[in-house]
LUMKOL-464565 format. One line per 4 residues: number of its first residue (from 1); for each residue x, y, z of N, C-alpha, C, O, CB. Coordinates in pm, 1 decimal, padded with zeros to 6 digits. Each point is the difference from the previous one (the first is absolute). Glycine has a CB too. Example, Ala and Ser with C-alpha at 12.3 -4.5 7.8 and 13.67 -1.06 7.14 Angstrom:
2
1	01319.0 -00569.0 00780.0 -00089.0 00119.0 00000.0 00090.0 00120.0 00000.0 00103.6 -00001.9 00066.5 -00292.8 -00115.4 00058.1; 00154.2 00222.3 -00196.6 00082.0 00119.0 00006.0 -00077.0 00109.0 00073.0 00050.9 00110.8 00016.9 00067.5 -00173.6 -00231.4
! end
This chain:
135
1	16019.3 00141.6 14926.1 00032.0 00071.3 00120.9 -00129.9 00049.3 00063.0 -00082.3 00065.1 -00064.4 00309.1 00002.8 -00027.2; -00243.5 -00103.1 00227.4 -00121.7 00077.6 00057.1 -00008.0 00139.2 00048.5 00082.9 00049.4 00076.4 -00115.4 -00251.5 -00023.6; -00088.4 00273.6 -00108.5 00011.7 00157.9 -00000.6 -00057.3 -00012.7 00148.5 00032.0 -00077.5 00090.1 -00073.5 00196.7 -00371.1; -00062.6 -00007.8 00276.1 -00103.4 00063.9 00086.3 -00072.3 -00084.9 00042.4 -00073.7 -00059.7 -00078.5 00067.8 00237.6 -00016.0
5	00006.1 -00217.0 00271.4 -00101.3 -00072.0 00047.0 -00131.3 00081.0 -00026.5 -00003.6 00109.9 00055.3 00159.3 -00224.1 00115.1; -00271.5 00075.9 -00250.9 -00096.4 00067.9 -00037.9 -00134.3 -00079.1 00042.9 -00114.3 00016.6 -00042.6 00266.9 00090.1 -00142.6; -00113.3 -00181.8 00265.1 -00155.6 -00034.9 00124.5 00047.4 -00096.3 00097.4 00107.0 -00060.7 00005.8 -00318.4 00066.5 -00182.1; 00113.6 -00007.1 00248.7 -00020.4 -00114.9 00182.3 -00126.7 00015.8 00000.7 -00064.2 00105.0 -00001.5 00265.0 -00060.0 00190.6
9	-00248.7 -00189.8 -00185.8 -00144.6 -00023.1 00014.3 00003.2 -00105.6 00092.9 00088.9 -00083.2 -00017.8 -00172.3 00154.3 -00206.6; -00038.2 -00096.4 00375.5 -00006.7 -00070.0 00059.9 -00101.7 -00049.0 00007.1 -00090.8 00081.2 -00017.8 00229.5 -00010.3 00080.4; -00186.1 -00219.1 -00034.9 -00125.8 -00055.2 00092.5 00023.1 -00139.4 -00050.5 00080.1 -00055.4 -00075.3 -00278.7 00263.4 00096.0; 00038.8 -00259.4 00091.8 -00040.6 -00135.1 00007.8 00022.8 -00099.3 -00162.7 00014.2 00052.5 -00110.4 -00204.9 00061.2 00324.1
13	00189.1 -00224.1 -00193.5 -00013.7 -00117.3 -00116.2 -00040.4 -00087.2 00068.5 -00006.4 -00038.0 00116.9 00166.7 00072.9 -00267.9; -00200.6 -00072.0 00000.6 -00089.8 -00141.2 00080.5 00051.3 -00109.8 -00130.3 00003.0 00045.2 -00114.4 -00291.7 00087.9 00261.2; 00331.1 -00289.1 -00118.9 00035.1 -00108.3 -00046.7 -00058.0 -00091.1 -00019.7 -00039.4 -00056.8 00101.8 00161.0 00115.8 -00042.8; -00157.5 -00120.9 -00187.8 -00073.4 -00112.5 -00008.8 00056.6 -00151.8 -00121.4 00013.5 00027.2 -00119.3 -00214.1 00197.5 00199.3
17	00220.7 -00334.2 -00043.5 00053.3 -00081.4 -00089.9 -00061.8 -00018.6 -00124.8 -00122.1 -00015.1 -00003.8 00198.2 -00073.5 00180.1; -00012.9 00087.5 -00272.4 -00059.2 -00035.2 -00137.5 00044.0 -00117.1 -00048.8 00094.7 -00053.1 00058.0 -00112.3 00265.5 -00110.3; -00037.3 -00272.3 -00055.7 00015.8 -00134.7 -00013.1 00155.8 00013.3 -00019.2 00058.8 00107.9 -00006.9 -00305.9 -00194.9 -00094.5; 00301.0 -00026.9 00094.4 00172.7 -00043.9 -00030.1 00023.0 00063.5 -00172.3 -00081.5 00028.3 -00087.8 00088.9 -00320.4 00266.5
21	00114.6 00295.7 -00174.1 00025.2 00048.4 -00181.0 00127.3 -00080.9 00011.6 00095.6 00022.9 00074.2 -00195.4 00265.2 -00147.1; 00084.3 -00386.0 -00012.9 00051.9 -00143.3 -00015.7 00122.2 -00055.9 00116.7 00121.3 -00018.6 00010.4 -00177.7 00069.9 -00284.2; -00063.0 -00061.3 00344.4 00009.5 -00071.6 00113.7 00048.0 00121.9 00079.4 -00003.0 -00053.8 00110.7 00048.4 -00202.0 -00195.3; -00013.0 00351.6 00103.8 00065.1 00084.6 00126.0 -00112.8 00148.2 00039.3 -00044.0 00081.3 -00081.4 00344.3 -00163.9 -00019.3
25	-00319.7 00079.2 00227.0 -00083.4 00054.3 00085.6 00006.9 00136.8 -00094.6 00094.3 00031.7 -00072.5 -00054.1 -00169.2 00335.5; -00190.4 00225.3 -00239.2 00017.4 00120.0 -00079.2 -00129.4 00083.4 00088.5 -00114.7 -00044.5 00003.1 00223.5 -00066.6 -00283.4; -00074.2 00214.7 00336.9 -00088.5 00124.0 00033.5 -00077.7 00118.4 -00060.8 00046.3 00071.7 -00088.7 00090.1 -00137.1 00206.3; -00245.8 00078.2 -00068.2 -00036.8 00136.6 -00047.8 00030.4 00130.2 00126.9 00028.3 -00047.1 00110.2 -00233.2 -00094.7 -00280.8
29	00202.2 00252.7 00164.8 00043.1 00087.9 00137.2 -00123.9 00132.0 -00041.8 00005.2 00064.3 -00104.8 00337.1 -00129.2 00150.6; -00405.5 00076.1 00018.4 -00066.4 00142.6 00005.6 00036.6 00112.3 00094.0 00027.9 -00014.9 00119.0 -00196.5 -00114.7 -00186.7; 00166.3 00213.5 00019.0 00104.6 00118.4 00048.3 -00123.6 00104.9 -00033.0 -00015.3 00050.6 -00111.2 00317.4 -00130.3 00040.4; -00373.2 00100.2 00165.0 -00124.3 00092.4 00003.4 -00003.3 00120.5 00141.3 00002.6 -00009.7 00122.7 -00141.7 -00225.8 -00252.8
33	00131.9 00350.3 00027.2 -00006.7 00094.5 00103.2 00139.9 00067.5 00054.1 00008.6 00078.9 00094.1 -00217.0 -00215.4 -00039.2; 00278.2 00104.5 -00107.9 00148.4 00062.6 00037.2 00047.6 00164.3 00008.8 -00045.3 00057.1 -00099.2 00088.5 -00277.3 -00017.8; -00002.6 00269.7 00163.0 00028.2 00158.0 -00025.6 00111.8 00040.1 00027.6 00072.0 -00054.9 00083.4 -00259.7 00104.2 -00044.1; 00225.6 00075.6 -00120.4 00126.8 00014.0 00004.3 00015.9 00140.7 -00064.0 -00087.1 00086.1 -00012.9 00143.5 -00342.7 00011.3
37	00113.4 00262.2 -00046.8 00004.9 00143.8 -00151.0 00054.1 -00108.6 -00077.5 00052.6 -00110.1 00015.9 00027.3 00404.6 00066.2; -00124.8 -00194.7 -00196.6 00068.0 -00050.8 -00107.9 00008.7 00066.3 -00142.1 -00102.1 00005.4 -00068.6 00043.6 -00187.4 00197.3; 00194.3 00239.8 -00181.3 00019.1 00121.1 -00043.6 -00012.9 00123.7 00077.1 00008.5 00097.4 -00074.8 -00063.7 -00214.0 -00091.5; 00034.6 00153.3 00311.7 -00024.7 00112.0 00068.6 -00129.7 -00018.6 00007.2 -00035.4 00067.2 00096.9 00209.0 00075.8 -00156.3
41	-00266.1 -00195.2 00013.4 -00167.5 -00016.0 00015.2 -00020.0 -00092.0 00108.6 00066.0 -00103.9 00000.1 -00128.5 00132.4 -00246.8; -00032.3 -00001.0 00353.8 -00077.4 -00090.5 00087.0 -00082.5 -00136.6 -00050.2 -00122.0 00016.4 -00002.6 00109.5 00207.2 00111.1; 00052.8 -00335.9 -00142.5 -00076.6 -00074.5 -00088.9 -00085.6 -00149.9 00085.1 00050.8 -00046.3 00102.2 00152.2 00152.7 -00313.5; -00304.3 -00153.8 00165.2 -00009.0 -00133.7 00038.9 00028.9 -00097.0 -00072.1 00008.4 00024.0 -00120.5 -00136.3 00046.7 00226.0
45	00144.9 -00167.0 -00073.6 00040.7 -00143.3 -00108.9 -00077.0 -00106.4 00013.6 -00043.1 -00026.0 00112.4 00263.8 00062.9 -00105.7; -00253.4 -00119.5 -00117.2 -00087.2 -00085.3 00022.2 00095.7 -00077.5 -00136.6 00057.7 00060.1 -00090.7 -00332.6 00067.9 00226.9; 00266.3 -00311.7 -00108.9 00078.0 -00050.4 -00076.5 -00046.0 -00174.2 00030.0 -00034.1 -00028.1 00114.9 00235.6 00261.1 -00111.9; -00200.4 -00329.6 -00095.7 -00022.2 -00090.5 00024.1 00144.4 -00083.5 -00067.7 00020.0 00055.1 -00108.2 -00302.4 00010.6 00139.2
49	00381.2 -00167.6 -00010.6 00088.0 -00030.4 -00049.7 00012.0 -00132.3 00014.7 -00053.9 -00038.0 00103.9 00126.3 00235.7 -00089.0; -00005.2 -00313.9 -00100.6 00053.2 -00121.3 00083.8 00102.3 -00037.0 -00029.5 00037.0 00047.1 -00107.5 -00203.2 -00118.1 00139.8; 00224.5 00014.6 00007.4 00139.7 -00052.2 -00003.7 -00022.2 -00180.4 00025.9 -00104.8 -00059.0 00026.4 00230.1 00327.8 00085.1; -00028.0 -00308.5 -00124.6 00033.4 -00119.0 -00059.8 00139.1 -00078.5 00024.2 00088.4 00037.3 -00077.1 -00239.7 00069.2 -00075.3
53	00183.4 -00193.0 00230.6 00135.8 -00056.2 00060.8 00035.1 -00037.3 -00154.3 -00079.2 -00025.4 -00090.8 00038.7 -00083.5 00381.2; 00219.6 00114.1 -00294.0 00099.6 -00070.3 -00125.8 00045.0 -00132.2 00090.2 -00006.7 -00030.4 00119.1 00127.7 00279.5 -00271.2; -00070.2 -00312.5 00027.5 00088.6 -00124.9 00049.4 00131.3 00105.4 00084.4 00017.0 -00085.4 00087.0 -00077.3 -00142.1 -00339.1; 00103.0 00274.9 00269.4 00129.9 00052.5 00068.8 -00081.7 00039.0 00204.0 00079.1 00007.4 00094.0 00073.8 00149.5 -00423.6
57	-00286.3 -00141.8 00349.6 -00038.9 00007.9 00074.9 -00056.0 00183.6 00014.2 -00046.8 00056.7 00098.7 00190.3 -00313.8 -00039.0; -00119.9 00304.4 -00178.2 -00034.5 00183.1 00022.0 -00134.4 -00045.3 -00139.8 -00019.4 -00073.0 -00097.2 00350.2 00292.1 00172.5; -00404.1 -00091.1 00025.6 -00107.9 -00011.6 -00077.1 -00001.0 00168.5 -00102.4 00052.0 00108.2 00027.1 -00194.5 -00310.5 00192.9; 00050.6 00153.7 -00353.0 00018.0 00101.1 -00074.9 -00201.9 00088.9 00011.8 -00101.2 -00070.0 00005.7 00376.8 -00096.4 -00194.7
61	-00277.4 00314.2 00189.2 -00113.4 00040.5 00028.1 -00059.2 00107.4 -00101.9 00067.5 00065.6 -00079.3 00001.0 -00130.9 00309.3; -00177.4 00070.1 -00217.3 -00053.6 00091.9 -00137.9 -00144.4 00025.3 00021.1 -00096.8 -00075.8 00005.4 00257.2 -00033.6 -00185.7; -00145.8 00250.2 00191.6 -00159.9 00075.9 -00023.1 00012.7 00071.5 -00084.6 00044.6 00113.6 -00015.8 -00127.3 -00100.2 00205.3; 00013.3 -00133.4 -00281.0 -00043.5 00047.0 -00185.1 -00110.7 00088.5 -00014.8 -00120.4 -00021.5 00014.0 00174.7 -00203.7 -00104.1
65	00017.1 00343.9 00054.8 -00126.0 00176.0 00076.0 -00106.0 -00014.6 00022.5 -00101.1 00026.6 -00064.9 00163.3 00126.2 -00046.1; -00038.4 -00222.4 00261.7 -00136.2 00007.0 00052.7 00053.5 00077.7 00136.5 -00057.4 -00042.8 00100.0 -00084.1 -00197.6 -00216.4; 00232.3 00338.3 00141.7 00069.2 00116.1 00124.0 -00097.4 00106.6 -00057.9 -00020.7 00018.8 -00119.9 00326.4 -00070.2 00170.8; -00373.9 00132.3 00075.3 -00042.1 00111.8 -00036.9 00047.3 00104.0 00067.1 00086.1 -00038.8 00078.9 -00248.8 -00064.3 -00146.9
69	00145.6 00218.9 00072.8 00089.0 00063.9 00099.5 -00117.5 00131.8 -00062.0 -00033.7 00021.1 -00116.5 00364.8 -00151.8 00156.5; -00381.7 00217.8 00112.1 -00104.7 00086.9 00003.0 00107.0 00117.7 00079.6 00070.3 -00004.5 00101.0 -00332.7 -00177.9 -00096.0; 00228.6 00300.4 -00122.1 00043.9 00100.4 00079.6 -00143.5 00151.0 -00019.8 -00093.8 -00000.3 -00079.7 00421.5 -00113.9 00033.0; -00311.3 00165.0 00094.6 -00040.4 00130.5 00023.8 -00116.0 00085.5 -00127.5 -00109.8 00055.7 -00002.1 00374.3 -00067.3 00143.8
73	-00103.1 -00040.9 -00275.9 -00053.9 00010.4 -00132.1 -00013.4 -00043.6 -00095.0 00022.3 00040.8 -00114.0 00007.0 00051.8 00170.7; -00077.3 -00203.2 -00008.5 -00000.5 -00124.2 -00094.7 00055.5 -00150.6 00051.0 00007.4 -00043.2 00115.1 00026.8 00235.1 -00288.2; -00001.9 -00248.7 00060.3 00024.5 -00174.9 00041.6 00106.2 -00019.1 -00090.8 00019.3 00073.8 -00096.6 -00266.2 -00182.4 00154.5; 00323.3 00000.8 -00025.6 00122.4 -00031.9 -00110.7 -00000.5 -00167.2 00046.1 -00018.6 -00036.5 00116.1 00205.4 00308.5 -00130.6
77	-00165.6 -00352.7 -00086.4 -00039.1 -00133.1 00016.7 00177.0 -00084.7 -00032.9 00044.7 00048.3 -00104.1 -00373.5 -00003.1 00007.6; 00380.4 -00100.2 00128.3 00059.8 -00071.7 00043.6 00056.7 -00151.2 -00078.1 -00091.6 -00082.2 00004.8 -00032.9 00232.8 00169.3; 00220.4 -00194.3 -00227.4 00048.4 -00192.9 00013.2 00122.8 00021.9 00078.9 00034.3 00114.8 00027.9 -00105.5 -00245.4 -00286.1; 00154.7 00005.2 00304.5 00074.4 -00020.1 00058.8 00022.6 -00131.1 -00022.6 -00080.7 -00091.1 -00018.2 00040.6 00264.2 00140.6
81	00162.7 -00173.6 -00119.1 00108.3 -00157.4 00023.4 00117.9 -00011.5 00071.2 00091.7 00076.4 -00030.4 -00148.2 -00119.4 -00167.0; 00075.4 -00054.3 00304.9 00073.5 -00026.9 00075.4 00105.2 -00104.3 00024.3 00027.8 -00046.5 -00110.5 -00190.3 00156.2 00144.1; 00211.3 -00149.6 00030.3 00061.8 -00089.9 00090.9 00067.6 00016.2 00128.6 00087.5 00079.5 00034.5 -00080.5 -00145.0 -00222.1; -00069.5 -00030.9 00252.9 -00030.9 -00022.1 00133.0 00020.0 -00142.9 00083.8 -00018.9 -00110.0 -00052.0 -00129.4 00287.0 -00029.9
85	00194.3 -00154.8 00235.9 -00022.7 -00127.6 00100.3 -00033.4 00016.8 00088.9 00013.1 00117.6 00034.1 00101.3 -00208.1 -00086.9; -00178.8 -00001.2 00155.1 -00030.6 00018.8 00143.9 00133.3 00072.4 00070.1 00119.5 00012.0 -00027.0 -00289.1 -00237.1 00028.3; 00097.7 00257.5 00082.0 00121.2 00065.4 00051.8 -00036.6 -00102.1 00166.5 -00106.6 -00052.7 00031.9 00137.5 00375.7 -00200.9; 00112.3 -00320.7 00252.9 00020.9 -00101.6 00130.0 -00125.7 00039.3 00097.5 -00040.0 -00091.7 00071.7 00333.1 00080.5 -00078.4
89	-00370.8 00158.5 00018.9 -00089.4 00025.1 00083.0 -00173.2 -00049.2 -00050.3 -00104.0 00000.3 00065.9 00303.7 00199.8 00007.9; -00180.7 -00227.5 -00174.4 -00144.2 -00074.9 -00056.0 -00056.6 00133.2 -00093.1 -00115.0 00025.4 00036.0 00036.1 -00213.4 00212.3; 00121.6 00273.0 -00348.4 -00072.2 00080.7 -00105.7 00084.0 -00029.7 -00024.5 00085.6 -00065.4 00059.8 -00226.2 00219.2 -00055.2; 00131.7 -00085.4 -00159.4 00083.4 00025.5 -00175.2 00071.3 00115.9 -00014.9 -00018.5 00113.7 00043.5 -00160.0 -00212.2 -00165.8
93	00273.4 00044.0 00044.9 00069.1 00154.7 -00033.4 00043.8 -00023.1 -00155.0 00069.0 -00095.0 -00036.9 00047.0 00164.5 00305.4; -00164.1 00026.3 -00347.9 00043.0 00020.6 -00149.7 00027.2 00121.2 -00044.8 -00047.6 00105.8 00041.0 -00070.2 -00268.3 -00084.1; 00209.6 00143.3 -00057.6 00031.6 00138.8 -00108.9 -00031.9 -00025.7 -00141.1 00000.5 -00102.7 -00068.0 00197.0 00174.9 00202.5; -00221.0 00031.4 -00155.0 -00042.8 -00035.7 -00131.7 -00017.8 00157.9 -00076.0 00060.6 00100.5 00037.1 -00194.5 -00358.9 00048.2
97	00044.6 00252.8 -00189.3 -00024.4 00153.7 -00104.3 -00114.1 -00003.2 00000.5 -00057.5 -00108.1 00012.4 00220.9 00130.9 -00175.2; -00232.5 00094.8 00149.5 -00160.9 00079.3 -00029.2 00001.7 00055.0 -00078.7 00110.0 00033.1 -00044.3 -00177.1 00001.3 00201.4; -00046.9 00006.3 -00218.8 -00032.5 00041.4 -00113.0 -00122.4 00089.6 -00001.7 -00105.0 -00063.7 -00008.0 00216.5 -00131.1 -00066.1; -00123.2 00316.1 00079.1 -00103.6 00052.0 00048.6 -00077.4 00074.1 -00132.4 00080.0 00025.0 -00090.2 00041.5 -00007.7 00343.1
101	-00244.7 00017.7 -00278.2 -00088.5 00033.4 -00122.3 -00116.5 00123.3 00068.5 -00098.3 -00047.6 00056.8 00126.3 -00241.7 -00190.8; -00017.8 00419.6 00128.8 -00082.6 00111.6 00075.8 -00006.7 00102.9 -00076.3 00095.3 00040.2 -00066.9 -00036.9 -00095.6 00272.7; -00192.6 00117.8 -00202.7 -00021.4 00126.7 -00087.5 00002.0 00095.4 00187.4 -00018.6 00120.5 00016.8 -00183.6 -00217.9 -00342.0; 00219.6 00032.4 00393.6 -00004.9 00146.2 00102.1 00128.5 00054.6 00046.9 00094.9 -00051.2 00059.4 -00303.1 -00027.6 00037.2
105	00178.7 00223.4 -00149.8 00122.2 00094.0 00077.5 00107.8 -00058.1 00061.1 00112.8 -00031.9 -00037.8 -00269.2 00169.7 00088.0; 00084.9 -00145.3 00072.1 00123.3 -00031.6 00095.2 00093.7 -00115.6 -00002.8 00113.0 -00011.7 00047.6 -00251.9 00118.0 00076.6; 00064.3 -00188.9 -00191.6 00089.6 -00151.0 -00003.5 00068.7 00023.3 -00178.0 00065.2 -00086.3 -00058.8 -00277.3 -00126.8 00258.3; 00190.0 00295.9 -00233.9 -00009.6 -00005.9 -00167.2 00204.7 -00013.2 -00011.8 00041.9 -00033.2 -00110.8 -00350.1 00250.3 00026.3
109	00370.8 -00201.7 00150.2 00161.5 -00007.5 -00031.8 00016.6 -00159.6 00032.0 00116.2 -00038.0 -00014.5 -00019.1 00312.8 00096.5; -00156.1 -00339.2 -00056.1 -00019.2 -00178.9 00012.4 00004.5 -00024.5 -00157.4 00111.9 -00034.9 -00037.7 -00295.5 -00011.8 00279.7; 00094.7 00056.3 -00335.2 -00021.6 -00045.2 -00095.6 00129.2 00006.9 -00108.4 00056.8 00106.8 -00022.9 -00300.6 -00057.5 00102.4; 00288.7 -00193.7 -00152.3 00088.0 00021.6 -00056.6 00133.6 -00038.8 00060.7 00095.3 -00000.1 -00078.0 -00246.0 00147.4 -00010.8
113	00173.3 -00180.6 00215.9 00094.5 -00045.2 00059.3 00014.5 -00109.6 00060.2 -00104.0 -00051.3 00041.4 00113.4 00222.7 -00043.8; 00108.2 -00236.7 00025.2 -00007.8 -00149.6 00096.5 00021.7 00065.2 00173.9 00078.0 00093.0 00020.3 00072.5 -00298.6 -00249.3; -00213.8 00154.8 00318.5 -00012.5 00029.8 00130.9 00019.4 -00150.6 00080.0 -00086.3 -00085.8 00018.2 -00079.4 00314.0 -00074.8; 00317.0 -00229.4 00099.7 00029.4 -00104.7 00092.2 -00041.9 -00016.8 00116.1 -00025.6 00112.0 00044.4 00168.7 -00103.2 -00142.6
117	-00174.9 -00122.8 00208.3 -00036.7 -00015.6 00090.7 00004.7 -00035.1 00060.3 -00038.2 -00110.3 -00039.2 -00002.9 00140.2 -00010.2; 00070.4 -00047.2 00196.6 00012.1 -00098.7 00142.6 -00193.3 -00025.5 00005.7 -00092.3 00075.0 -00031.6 00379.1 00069.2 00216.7; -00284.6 -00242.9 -00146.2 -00127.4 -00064.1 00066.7 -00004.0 -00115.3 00128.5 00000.1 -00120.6 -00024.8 -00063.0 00168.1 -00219.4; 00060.7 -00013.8 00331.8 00012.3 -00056.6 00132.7 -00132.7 -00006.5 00099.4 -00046.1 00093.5 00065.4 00285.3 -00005.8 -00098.8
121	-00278.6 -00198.5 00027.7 -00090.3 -00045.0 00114.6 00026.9 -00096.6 00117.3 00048.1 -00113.1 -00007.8 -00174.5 00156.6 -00165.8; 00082.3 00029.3 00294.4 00052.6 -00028.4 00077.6 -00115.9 -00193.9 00061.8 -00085.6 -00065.8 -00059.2 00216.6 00419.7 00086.8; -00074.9 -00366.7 00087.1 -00072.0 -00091.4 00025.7 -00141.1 -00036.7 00031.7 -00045.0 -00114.2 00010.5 00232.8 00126.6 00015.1; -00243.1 00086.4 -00013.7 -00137.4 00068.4 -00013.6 -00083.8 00038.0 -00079.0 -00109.3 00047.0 00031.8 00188.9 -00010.0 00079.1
125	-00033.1 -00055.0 -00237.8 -00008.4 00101.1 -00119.6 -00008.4 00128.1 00020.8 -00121.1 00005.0 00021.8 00027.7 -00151.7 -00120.5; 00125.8 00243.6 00107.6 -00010.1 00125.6 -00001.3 00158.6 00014.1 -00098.0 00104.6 -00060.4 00023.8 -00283.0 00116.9 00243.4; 00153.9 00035.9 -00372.0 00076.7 00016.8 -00106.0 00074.4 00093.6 -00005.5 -00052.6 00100.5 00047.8 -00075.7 -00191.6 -00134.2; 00282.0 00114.9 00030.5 00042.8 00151.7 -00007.6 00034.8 -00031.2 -00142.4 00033.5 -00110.8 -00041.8 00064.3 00211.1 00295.4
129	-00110.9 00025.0 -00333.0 00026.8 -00007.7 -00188.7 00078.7 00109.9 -00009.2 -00054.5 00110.3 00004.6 -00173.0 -00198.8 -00118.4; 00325.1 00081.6 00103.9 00115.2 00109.7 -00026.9 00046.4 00016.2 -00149.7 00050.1 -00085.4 -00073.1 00036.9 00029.6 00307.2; -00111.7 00165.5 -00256.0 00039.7 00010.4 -00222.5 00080.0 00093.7 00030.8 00008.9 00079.2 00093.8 -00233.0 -00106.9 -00284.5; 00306.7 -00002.4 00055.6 00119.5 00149.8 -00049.6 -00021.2 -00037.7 -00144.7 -00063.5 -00093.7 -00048.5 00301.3 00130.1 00251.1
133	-00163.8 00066.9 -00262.7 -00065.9 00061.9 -00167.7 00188.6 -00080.9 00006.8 00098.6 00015.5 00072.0 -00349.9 00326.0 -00140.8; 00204.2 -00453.9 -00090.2 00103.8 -00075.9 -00028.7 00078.1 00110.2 -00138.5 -00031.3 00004.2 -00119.0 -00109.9 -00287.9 00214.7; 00238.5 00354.7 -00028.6 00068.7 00055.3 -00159.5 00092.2 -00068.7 -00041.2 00054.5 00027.5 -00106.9 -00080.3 00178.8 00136.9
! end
């Protein structure tokens, strides 16, 4: 059941092709500079991820903790896994779970929990990351 929406983080991405993974097209996405809350903290995000088309035509995505997320008092670092498709206007849209790892204060009720997610980029890349605390 999803609890507490416990962040919205926005900004730019940027897309680049990576080789095929047996035989089907596969991306990397950089997601640099983003800002937002998260837990009630003012945070930035920085994240590198790729994803990867299935035979069914949805692609599956994963930033293996390499998400950072900068707040105020400290840093809390980040994996994620998804699934995802183009969407009809030309960006992605996925859900998926986070996993967050922080010795600072403010983010410190992250640690220890699964945190679900919308991820939507639009045709431009510019990104919206929506989490709630999975109870």
């Amino acid at each position: 059941m999803l609890g507490n929406n416990v962040g919205s983080i926005s900004g730019p991405t940027t897309m680049k092709a990576l080789p095929a993974v047996g035989g089907y097209p596969s991306f990397e996405t950089v997601a640099s500079g983003l800002s937002g809350t998260l837990a009630g903290a003012e945070v930035a995000s920085f994240a590198t991820y790729s994803a990867t088309m299935r035979a069914d035509g949805s692609f599956y995505g994963e930033c293996p903790n390499s998400g950072v997320i900068l707040a105020a008092d400290g840093v809390a670092t980040f994996r994620a896994t998804g699934i995802g498709s183009p969407t009809p206007e030309g960006g992605f849209s996925f859900r998926g779970v986070t996993y967050f790892d922080t010795a600072a204060p403010s983010l410190s009720s992250l640690n220890g929990i699964a945190i679900v997610y919308d991820w939507e980029v639009d045709a431009d890349g510019v990104a919206s990351w929506d989490l709630w605390e999975w109870k």
